[in-house]
C-alpha positions, 0 to 999 in steps of 0.5 A: 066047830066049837064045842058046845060047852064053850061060850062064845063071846064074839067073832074075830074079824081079820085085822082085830087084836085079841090077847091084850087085856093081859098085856095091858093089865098084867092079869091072867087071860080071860078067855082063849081063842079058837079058830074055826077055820084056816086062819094066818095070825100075827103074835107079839111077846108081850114086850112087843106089843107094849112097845108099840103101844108106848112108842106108836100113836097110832097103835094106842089110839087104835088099841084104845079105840078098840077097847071103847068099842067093845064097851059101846057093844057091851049089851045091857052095860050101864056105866054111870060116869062122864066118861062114859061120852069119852068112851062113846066118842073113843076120846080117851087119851090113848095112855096105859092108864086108860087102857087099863081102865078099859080092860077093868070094865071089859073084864067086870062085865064079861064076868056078868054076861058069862 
């Protein structure tokens, strides 16, 4: 079990990425991860998983449709911005900027929520 004074942010479902805020960002983690249960992980350095995201297409699509997916679920986040519909419809290009650009506001409103 969790302990209690620890926030729970989300679930992780089987398949979900975590840890790449850091990676894509540069900055320090902003939350750790406790498993609750027998679980099999995958880790990748850092480099790795840049990597992927440069060299495969589809990785950075799934890692930017992720990321505007977690800002679509963000509750009460109000973003005053055309592309706020581009992060709704996750047709951002799938660069290092905007990804970048995803963390800032995920981090920004993680900061509000806990």
């Amino acid at each position: 079990a969790v302990p209690a004074e620890r926030n729970i942010i989300s679930e992780i479902e089987p398949g979900q990425i975590v840890g790449e805020f850091s990676v894509i960002d540069g900055l320090p983690r902003s939350a750790s991860v406790i498993a609750v249960q027998d679980s099999v992980l995958l880790s990748l350095t850092a480099s790795a998983f840049k990597g992927l995201i440069v060299n495969s297409l589809e990785v950075a699509r799934t890692v930017t449709g992720n990321l505007c997916d977690l800002i679509s679920n963000q509750p009460g986040l109000v973003i005053k911005s055309e592309k706020m519909d581009l992060i709704r419809s996750k047709n951002l290009s799938p660069n290092l900027q905007n990804m970048k650009l995803l963390c800032a506001i995920l981090r920004e409103s993680n900061k509000q929520c806990y």
